[in-house]
C-alpha positions in Angstrom: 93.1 -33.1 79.8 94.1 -34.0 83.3 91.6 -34.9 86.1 91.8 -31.9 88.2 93.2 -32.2 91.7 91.8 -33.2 94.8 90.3 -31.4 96.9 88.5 -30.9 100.4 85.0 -29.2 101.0 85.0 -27.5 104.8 81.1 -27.9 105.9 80.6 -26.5 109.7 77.6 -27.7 111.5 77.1 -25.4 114.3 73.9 -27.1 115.7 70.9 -28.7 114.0 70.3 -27.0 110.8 72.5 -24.7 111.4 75.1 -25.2 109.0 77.9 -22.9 106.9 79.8 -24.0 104.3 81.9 -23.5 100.4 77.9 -22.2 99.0 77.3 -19.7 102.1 80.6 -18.5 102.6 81.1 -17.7 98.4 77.4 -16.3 99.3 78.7 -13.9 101.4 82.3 -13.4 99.6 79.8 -12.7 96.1 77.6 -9.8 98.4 80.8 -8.6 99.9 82.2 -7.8 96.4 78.9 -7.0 94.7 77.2 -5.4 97.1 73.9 -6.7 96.0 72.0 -10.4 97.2 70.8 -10.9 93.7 74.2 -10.3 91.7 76.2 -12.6 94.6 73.4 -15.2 93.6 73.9 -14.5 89.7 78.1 -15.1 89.9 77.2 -18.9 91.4 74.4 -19.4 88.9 71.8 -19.2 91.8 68.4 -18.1 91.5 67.2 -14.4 93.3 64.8 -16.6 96.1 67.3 -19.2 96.7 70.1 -16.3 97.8 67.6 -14.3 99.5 66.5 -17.6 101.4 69.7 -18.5 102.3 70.5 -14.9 103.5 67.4 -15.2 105.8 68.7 -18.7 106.9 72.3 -17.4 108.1 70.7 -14.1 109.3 68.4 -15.9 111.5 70.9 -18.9 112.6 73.4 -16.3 113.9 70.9 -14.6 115.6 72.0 -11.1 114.1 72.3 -10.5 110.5 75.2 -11.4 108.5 74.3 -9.8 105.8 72.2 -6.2 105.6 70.0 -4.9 103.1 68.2 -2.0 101.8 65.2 -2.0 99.6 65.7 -0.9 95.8 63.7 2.2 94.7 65.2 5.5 93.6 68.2 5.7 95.6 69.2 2.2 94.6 69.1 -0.6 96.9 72.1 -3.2 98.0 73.6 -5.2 100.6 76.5 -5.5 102.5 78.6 -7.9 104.9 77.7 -6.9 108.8 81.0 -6.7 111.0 79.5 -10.3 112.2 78.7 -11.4 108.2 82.7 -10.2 107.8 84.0 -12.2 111.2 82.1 -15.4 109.6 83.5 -15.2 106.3 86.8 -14.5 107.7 86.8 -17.6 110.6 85.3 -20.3 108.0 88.0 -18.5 105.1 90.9 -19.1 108.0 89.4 -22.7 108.8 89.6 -23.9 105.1 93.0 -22.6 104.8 94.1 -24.6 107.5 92.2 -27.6 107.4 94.0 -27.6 103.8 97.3 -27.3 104.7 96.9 -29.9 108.0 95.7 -32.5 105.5 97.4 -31.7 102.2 99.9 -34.4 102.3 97.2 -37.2 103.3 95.1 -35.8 100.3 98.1 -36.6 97.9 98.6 -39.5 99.2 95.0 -40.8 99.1 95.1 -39.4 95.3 98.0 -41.1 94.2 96.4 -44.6 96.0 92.9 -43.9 93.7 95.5 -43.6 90.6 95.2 -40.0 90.7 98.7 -38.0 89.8 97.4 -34.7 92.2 98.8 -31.2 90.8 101.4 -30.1 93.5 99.9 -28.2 96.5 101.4 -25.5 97.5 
């Protein structure tokens, strides 16, 4: 079995403590496509408090929720991305992609120097 290839992690301080990065943005991607807190926090083996907390964290660092949520009951509950909780995922989504591409070839390069043989990058 082959090492797998190397990769970059895209972590975004905005200011102190207020930080976005691979966890929140699959965070939101999970509520996006769930449309629940609990079952986004489920896919990435996360407990219930820890999503919620981190919801309240990004909610409260933007200054206007990300990510809005009804209680459960009857009716059902849920959550889903704000227009700002979809502009976030979609600018930190855009900068991975192209802090990727601006550095694949130094990545390769660094992997082939640690005796790595990198799987081509597309």
């Amino acid at each position: 079995m082959s090492a797998p290839a190397p990769f970059a992690r895209l972590r975004l301080v905005l200011s102190p403590g207020n930080l976005i990065g691979p966890g929140k943005a699959d965070l939101l991607q999970g509520v996006a496509e769930t449309g629940s807190i609990a079952a986004a926090g489920r896919r990435m083996n996360m407990s219930y408090k820890r999503a919620w907390r981190l919801v309240d964290t990004m909610n409260a660092c933007f200054g206007r929720p990300l990510v809005a949520s009804a209680k459960g009951g009857r009716d059902g509950g849920g959550a889903q991305l704000t227009d700002l909780g979809r502009e976030v995922l979609d600018l930190y989504r855009r900068m991975q992609a192209n802090a990727d591409a601006a550095i694949a070839a130094d990545l390769a390069r660094l992997a082939r120097l640690a005796g790595q043989d990198p799987a081509p990058i597309d």
